[in-house]
C-alpha positions in Angstrom: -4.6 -45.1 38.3 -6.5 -42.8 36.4 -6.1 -40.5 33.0 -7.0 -36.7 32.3 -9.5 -35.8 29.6 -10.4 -32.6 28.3 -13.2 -30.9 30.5 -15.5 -28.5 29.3 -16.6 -27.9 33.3 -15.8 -24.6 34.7 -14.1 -23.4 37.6 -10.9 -26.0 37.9 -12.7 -29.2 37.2 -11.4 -32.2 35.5 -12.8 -35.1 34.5 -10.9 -38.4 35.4 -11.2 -41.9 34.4 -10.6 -44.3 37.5 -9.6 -47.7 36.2 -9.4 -49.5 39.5 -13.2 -48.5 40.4 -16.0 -50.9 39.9 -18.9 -48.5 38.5 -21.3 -51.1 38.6 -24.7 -51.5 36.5 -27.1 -47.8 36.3 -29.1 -47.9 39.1 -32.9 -47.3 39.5 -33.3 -43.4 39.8 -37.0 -43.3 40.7 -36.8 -42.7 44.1 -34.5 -39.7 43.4 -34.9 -36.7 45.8 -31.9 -34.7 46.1 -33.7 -32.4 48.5 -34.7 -35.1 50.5 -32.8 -36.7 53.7 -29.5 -36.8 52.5 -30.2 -33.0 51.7 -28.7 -30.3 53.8 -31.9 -28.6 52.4 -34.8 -28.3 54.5 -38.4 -30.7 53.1 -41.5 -29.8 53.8 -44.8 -32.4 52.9 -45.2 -30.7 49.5 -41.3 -31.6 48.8 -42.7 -35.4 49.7 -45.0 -35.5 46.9 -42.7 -34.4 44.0 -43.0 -37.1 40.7 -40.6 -39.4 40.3 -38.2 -37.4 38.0 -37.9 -34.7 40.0 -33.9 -35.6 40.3 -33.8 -35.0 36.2 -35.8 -31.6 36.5 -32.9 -30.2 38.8 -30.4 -32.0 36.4 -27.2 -29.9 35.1 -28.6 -26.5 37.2 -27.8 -24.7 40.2 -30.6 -24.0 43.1 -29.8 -21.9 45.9 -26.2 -21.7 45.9 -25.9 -25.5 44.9 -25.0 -27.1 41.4 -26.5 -30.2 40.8 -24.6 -32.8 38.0 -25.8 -35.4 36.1 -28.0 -38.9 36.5 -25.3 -40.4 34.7 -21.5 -41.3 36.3 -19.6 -38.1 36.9 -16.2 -38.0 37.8 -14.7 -34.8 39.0 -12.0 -33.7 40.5 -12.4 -30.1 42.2 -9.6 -27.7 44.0 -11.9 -24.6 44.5 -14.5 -24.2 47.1 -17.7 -26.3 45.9 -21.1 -27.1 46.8 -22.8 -29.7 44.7 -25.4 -32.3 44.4 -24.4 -35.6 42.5 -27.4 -37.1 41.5 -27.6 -40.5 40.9 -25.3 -42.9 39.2 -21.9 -44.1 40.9 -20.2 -40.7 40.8 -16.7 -40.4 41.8 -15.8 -37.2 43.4 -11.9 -36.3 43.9 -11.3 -32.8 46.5 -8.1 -31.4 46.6 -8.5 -28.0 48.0 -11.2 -25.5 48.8 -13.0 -24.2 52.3 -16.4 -24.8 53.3 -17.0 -27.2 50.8 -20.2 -29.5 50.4 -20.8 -32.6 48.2 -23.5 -35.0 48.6 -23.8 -37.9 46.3 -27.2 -38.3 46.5 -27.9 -41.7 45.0 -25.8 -44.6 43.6 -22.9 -46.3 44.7 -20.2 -43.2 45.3 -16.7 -43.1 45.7 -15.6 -39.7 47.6 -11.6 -38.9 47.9 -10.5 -36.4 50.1 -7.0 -35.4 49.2 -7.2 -31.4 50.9 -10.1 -29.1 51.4 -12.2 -28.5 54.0 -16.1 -29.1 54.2 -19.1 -31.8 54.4 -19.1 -34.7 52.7 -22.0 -37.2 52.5 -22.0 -40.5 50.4 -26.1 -40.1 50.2 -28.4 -43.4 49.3 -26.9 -46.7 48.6 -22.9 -48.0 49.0 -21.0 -45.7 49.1 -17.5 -45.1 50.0 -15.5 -42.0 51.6 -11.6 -42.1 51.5 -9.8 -39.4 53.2 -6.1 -39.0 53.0 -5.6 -35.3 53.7 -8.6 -32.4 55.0 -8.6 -29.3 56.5 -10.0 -29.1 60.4 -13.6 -28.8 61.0 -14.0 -31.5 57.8 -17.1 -33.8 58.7 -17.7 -36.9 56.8 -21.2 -39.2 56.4 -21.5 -41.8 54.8 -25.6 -41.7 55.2 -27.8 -44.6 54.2 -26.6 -47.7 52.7 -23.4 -49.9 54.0 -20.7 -47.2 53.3 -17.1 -47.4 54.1 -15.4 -44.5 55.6 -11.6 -44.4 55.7 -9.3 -42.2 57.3 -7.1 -40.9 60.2 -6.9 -37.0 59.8 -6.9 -35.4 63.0 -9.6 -32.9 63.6 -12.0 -34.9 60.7 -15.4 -36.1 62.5 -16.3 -39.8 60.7 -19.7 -41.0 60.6 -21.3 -43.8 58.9 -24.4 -43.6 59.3 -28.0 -45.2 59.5 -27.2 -49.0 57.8 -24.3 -51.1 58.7 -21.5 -49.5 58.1 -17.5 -49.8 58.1 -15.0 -47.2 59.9 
């Protein structure tokens, strides 16, 4: 299904390759605002007004306790508590352990994996979808805007899908 390469991220993160998952074409990141709806961050009317890049300004840094990846397609896989922004692209997001996790994937098409851990997950903007084989109590997963599909029958996992026409 997938194959390890080398990864210079920190903190037990590898990078996978996921043969079986369509990534699509790059989607349109000028409506990027990762501290926007799909934020856990609070927005205020100056927030509202940012430029269009303000998703590459925030690229590859970490504000307020949150580390933001790439535009491009990541692919992690992540074992330690987290909290992270994916940006756009069709990121692919793996979680196999950690407490009080949070991953939003933002923009693009997103495939979220829960194989352990407990947290928040959000898919964010567009199709996204949230498979969730294994999570820790208290785990709550959104798919948020777009036509998401949320798998899963953990017990004590709350599944939402959100604001568009979603599958559970």
């Amino acid at each position: 299904m997938y194959f390890n390469f080398e990864s210079t991220l920190s903190y037990s993160e590898t990078l996978y390759y996921y043969d079986d998952y369509d990534f699509g074409g790059e989607t349109d990141d000028s409506e990027d605002d990762p501290a926007g709806p799909d934020s856990s961050q609070p927005t205020n009317d100056s927030s509202s007004s940012r430029s269009s890049n303000a998703a590459g300004s925030i690229e590859n840094s970490s504000i307020n306790g949150r580390r933001y990846y790439t535009n491009g397609v990541d692919l992690l896989n992540l074992s330690k508590s987290f909290n992270i922004g994916l940006l756009s692209g069709n990121d692919v997001l793996e979680v196999t352990g950690g407490s009080s996790n949070f991953a939003n994937g933002n923009n693009g098409e997103d495939l979220i994996i829960l194989r352990g851990g407990q947290g928040r997950y959000l898919g964010g903007a567009d199709n996204d979808r949230l498979q969730v084989f294994s999570a820790g109590p208290g785990s709550w997963v959104n798919g948020n805007r777009g036509m998401d599909i949320v798998t899963g029958s953990v017990d004590g996992v709350t599944y939402r899908g959100g604001s568009e026409n979603d599958t559970l």
